[in-house]
RODO-2510 file (C-alpha; in nm, 4 decimals, decimal comma):
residues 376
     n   res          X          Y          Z
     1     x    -0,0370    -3,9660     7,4791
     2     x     0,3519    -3,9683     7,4555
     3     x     0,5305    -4,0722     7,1674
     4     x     0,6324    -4,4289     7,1344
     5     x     0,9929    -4,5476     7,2335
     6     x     1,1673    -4,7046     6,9456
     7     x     1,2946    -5,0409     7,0618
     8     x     1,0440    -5,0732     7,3075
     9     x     1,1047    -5,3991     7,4705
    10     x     0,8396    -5,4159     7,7054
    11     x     0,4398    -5,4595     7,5730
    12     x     0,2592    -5,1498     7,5911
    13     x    -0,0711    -5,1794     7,6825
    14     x    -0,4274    -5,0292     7,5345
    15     x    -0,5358    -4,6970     7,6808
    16     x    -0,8996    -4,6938     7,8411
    17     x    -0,8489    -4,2735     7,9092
    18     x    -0,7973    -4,2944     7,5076
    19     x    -1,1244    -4,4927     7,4103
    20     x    -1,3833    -4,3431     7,6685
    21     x    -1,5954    -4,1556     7,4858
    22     x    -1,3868    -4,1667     7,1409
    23     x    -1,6561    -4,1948     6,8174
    24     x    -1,5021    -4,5129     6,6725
    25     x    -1,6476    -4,6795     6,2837
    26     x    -1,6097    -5,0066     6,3121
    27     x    -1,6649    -5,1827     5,9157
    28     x    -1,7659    -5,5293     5,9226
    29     x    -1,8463    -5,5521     6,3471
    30     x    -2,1218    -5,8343     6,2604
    31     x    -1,8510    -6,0710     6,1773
    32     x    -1,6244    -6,3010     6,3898
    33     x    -1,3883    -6,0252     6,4501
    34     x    -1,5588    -5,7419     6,4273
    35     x    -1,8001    -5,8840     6,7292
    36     x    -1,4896    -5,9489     6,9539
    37     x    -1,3656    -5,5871     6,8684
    38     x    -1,7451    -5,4512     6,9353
    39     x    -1,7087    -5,5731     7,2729
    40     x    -1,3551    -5,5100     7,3146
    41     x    -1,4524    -5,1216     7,2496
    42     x    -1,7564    -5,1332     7,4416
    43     x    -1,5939    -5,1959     7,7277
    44     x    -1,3141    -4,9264     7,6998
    45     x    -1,6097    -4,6992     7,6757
    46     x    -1,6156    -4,5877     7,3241
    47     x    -1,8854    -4,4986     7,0863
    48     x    -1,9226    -4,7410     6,7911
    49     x    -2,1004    -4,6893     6,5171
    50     x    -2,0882    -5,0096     6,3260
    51     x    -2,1138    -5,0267     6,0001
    52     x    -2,1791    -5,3959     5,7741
    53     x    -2,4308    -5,5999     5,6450
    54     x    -2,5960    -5,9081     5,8570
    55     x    -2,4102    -6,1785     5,9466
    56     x    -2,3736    -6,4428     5,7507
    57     x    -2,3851    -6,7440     5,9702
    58     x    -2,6348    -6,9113     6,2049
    59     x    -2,5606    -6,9322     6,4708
    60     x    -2,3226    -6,5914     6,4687
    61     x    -2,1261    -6,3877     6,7204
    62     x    -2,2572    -6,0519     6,6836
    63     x    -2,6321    -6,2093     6,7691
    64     x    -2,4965    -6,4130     7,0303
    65     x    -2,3669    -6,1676     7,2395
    66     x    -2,6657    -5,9754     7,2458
    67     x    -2,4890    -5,6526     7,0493
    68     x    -2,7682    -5,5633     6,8160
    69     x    -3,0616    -5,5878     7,1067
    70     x    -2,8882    -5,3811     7,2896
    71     x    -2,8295    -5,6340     7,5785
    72     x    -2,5079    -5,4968     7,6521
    73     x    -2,6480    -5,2153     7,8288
    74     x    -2,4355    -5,2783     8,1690
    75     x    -2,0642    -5,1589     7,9287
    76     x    -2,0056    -4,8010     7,9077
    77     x    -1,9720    -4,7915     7,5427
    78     x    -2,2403    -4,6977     7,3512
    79     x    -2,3405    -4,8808     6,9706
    80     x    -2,5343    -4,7298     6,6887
    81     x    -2,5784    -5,0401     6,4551
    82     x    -2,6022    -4,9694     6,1429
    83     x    -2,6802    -5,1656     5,8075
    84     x    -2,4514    -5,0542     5,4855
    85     x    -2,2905    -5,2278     5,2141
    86     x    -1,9918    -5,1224     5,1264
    87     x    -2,0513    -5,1398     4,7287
    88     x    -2,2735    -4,8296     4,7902
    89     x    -2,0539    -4,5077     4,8133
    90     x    -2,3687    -4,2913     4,8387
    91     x    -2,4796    -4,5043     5,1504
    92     x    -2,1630    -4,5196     5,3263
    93     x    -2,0603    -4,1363     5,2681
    94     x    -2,3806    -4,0444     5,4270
    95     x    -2,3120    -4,2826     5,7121
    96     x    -1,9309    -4,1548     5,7755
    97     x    -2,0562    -3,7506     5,7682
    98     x    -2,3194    -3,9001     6,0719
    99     x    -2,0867    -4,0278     6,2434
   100     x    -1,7509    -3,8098     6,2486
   101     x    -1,5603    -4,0812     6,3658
   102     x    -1,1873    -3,9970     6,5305
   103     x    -1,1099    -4,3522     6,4500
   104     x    -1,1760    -4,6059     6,1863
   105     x    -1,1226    -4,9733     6,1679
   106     x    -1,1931    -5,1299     5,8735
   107     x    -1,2408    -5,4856     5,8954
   108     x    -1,5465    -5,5842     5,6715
   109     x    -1,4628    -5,8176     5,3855
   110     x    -1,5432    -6,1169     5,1924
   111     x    -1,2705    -6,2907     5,3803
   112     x    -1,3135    -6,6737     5,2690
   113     x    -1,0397    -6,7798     5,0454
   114     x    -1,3108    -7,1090     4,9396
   115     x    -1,5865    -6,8308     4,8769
   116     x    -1,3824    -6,6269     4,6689
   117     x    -1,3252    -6,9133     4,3874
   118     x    -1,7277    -6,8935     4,3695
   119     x    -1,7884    -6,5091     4,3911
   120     x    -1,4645    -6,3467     4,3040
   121     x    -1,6038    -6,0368     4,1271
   122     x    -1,8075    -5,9699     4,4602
   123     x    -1,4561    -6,0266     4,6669
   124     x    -1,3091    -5,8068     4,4569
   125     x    -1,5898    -5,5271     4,4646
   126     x    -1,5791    -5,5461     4,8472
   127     x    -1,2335    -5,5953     4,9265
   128     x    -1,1346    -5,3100     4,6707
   129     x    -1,3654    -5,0962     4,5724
   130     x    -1,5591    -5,1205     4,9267
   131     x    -1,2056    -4,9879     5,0228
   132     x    -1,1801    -4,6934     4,7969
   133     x    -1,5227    -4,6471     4,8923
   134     x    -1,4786    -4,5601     5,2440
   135     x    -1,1558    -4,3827     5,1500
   136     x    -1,3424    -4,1377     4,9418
   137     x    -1,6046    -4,0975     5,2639
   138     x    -1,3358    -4,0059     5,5199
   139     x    -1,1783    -3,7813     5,2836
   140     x    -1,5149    -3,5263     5,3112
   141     x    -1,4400    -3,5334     5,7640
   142     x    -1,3122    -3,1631     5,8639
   143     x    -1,1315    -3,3217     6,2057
   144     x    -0,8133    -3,5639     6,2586
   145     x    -0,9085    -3,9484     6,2041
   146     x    -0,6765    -4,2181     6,2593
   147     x    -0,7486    -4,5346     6,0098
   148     x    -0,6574    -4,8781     6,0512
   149     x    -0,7918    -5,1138     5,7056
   150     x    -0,7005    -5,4288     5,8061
   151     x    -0,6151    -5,6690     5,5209
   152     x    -0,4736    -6,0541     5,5284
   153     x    -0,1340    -6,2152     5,5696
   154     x    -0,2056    -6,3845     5,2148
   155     x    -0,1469    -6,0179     5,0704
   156     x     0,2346    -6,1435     5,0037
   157     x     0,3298    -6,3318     4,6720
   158     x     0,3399    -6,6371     4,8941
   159     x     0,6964    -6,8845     4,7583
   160     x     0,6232    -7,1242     5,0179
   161     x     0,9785    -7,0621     5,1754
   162     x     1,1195    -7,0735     5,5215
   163     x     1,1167    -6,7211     5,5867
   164     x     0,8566    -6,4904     5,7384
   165     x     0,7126    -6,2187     5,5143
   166     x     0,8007    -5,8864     5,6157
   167     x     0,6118    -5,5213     5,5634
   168     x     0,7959    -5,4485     5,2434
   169     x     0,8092    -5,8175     5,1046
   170     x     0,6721    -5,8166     4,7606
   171     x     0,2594    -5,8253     4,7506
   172     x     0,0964    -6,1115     4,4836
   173     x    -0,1815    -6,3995     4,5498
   174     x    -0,2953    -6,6867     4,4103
   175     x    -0,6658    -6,7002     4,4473
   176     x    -0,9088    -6,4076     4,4361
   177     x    -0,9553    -6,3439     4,8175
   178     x    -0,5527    -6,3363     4,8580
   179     x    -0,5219    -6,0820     4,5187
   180     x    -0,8130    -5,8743     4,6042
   181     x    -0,6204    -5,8128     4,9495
   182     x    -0,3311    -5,7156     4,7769
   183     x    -0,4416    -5,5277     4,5380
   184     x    -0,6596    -5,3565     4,7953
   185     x    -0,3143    -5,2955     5,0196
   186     x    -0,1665    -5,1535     4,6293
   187     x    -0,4853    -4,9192     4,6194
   188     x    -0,5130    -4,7656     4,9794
   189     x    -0,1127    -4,6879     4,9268
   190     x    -0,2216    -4,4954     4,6331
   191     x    -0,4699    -4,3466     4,8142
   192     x    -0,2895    -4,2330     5,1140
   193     x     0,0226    -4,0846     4,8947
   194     x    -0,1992    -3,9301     4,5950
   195     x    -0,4760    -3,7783     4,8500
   196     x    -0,3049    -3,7389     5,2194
   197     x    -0,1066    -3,3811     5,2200
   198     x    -0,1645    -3,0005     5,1812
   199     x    -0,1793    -2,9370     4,8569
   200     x    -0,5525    -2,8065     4,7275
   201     x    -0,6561    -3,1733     4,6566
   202     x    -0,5672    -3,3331     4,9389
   203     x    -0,6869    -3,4082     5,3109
   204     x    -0,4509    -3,3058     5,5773
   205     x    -0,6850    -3,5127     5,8344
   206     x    -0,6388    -3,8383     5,7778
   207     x    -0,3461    -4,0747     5,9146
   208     x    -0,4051    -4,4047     5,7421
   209     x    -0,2109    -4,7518     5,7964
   210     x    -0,2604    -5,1050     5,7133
   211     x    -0,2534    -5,3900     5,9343
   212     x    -0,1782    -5,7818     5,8279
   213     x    -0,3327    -6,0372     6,0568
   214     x    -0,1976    -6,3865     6,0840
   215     x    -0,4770    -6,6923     6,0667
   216     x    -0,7202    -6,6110     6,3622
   217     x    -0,9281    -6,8266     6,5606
   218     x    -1,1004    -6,7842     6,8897
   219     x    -1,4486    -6,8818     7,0363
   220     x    -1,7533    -6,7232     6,8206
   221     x    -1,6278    -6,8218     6,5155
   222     x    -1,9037    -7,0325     6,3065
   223     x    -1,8053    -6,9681     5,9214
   224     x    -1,8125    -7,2694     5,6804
   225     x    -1,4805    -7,3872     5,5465
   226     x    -1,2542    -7,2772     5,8302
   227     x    -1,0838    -7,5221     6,0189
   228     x    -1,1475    -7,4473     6,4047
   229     x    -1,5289    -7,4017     6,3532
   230     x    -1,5093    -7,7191     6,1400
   231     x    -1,3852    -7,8865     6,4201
   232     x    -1,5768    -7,8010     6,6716
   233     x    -1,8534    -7,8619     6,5382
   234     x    -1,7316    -8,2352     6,4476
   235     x    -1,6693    -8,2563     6,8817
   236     x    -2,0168    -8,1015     6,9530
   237     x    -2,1803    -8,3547     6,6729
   238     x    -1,9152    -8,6550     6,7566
   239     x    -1,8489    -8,7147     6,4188
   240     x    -1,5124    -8,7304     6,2655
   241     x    -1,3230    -8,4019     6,1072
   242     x    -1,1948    -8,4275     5,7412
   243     x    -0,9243    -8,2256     5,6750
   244     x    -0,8032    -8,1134     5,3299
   245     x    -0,4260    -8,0414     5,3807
   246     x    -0,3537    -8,1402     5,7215
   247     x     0,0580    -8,0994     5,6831
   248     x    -0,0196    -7,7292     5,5141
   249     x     0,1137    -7,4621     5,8021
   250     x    -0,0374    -7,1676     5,9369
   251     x     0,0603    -6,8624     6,1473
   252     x    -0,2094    -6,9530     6,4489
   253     x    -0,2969    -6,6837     6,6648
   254     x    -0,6054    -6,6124     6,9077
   255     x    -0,8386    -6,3421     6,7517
   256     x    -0,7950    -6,0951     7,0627
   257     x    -0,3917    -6,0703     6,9520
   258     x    -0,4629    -5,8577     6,6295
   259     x    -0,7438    -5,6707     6,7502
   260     x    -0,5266    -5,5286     7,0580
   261     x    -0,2614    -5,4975     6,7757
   262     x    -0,5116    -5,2729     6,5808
   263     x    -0,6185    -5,0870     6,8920
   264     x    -0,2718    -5,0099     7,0094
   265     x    -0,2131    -4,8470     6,6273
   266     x    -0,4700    -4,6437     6,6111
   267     x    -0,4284    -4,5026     6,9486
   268     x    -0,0545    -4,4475     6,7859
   269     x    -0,1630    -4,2737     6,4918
   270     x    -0,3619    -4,0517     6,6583
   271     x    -0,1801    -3,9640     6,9413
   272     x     0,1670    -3,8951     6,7283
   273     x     0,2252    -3,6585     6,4109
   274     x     0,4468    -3,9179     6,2317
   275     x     0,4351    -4,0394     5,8802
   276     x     0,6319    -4,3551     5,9470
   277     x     0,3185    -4,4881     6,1512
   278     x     0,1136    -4,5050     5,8525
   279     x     0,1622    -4,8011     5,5997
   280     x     0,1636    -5,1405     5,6813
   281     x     0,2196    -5,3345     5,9462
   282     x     0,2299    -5,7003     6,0064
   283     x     0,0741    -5,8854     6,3445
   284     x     0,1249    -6,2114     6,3656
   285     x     0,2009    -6,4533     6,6110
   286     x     0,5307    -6,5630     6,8136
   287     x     0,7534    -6,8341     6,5400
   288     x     0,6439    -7,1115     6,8040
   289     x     0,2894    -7,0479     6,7019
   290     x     0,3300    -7,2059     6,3079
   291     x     0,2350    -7,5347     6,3411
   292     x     0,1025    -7,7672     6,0727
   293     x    -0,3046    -7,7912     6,0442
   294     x    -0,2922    -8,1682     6,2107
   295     x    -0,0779    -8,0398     6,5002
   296     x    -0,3660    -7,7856     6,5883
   297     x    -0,6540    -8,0161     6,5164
   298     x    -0,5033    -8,2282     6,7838
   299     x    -0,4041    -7,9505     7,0410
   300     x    -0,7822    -7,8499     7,0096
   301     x    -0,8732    -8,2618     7,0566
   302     x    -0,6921    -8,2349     7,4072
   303     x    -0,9573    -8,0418     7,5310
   304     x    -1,2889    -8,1538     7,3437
   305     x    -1,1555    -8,5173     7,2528
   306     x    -1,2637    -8,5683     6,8654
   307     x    -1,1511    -8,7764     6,5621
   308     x    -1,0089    -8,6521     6,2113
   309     x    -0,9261    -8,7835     5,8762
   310     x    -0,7496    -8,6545     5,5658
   311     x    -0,9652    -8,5471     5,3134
   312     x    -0,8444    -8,6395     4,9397
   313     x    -0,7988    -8,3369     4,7090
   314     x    -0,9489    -8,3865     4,3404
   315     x    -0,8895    -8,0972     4,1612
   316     x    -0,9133    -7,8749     4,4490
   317     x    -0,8559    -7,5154     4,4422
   318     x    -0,5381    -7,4061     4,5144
   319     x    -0,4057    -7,2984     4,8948
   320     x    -0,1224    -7,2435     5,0143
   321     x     0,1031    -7,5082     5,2365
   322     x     0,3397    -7,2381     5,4071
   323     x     0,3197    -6,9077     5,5376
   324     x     0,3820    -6,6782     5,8354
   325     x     0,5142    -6,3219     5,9100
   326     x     0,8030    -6,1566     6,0549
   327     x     0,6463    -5,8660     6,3692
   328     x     0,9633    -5,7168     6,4561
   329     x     0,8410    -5,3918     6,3034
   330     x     0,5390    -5,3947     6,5033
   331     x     0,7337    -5,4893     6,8491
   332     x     1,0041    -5,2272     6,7980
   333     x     0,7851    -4,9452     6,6550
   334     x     0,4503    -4,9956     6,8540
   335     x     0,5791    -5,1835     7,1389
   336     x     0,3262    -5,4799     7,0588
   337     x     0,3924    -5,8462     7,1155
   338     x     0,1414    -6,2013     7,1303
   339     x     0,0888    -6,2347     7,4492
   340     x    -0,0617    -6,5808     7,4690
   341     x     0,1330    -6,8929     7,3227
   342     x     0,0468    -7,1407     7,0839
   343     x    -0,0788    -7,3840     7,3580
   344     x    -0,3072    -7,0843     7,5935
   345     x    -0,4641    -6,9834     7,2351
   346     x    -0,5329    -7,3594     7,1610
   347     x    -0,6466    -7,3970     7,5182
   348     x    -0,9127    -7,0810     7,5025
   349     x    -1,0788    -7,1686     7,2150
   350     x    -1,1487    -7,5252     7,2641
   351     x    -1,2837    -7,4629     7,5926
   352     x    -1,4736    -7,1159     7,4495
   353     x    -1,6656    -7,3819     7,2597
   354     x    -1,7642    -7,6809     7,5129
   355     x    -1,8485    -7,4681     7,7690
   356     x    -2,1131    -7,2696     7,5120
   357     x    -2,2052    -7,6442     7,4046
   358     x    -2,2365    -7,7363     7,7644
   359     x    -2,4591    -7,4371     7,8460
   360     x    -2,2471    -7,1239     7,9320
   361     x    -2,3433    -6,7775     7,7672
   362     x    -2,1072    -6,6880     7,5065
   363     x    -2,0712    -6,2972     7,6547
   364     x    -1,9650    -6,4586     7,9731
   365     x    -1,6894    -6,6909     7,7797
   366     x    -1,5675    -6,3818     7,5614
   367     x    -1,5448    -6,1798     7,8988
   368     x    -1,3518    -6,4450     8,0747
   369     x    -1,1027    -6,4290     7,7251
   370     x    -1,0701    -6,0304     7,7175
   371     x    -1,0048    -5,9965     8,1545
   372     x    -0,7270    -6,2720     8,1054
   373     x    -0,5593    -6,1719     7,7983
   374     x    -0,5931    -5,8280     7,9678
   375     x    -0,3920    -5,9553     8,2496
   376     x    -0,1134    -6,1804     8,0725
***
């Protein structure tokens, strides 16, 4: 694959010739992302071998589109589902030396920021030590591997300013979720720069970046506590929607934006000897795309009408009201933009929703998102 251009101004695009056939490990592919980015690879032909516990929801993604009965028989991909927890280094070594993947995305997590207030040794012994964990694994592969652990935009020490957080902004959070990202983002960099090299106790295999998401929604997505699922499930019910902090603002950003932004790294890191790939990278969506909890509640109400009210806060955990991220390195560098606006992302996921309400077949619906987001 040739090197990237720096200052790339036009999108680049993901490479199927790259993906057919490539042994991918995919952490954490039974949850909302990690479905879409089963299919995703599934259909560029790879071989996944997915490693996570069971999903944590019913309904769920993963079961809905038929990916661990094998229904997706008709992609050229190929899945090996498999059933690890990442607190088990014994376990998930054995599982990477199976494998011998050429690529790894990491993406499982305890990723609920509500969750982590009630379990946050477990977020931390996932988030971190799950980490290290796999870390440890890849460093026993003989062959190149390209690694993309995918963290959180709430890994910056957020000051609830104006300005977007760049790659070398200064890491912090609040509550455990956001500090056990960060402090898994402070541990990988140790990892990479202690244990990536020549010398006699290092790897010289491994090419190892990070990549920050901003707040991703999309059709599939049935977690407790998050506001699109909340919400559609208040139109599919007809009941109204509480919200906690309807003026707090979000980077919003359809779920197939970060996972191409993944995709389009690792291909980059493998295909390109060049240190300044690896380390962290931010993908969030276009500045147009921050808009205030209320304003999407009632983007998403234009197209499955529904009611909401505000919520009063008693002594409610702490969250924060502002935050986005600046993707200039990720444009210039990779070549990789959003591709859908703040309205089109709005638009798909409502209507992901009714039509599955109404009777459609959620693979169909996530097909429908991947051909045109493939085409915009």
């Amino acid at each position: 694959m040739e090197p990237f251009a720096t200052g790339a101004q036009t999108p680049r695009c993901i490479d199927p010739g790259f993906w057919q056939g490539r042994r991918v490990l995919l952490t954490g592919h039974t949850g909302f992302k990690g479905a879409w980015l089963t299919l995703w690879l599934l259909q560029l032909g790879a071989e996944v071998h997915g490693l996570a516990l069971d999903p944590d929801t019913t309904p769920n993604l993963f079961d809905a589109l038929g990916l661990a009965s094998g229904a997706l028989e008709a992609l050229s991909g190929r899945l090996h589902h498999h059933r690890c927890d990442l607190r088990q280094p014994a376990a998930v070594t054995e599982l990477v030396l199976r494998a011998r993947p050429q690529v790894v995305l990491h993406l499982a997590a305890q990723s609920l920021v509500r969750r982590s207030y009630h379990e946050p040794l477990a977020t931390w012994a996932v988030n971190v030590m799950g980490s290290l964990h796999l870390l440890e694994a890849l460093a026993r592969l003989d062959q190149p591997c390209a690694v993309v652990m995918v963290t959180t935009d709430k890994v910056y020490e957020n000051r609830e300013w104006c300005y977007g957080y760049r790659e070398t902004d200064r890491l912090g959070g609040h509550d455990p979720y956001s500090a056990s990202k960060a402090a898994a983002e402070l541990a990988i960099a140790s990892w990479r720069a202690s244990f990536c090299g020549s010398a006699a106790h290092q790897t010289a295999h491994l090419a190892i970046a990070t990549a920050r998401a901003g707040n991703v929604i999309g059709g599939g997505d049935w977690a407790a506590d998050r506001i699109v699922p909340d919400a559609m499930r208040a139109c599919a019910a007809g009941t109204v929607l509480t919200l906690r902090n309807p003026g707090a603002t979000r980077p919003w950003q359809h779920v197939l934006e970060p996972l191409g932004g993944y995709l389009l790294l690792a291909q980059s890191l493998a295909g390109v000897a060049d240190e300044a790939l690896t380390g962290a990278w931010n993908f969030g969506p276009a500045l147009e795309a921050n808009r205030p909890v209320a304003e999407l509640v009632e983007a998403l109400h234009d197209h499955w009408p529904g009611q909401w009210q505000e919520q009063p806060q008693v002594d409610a955990p702490h969250e924060a009201g502002l935050l986005h991220l600046v993707i200039d390195k990720a444009h210039h560098r990779l070549g990789w933009r959003p591709r859908w606006t703040f309205a089109t992302t709005v638009e798909r996921t409502a209507c992901w929703y009714r039509r599955v309400h109404e009777g459609a077949s959620p693979l169909a619906c996530c097909l429908d998102d991947l051909q045109a987001y493939d085409s915009a």
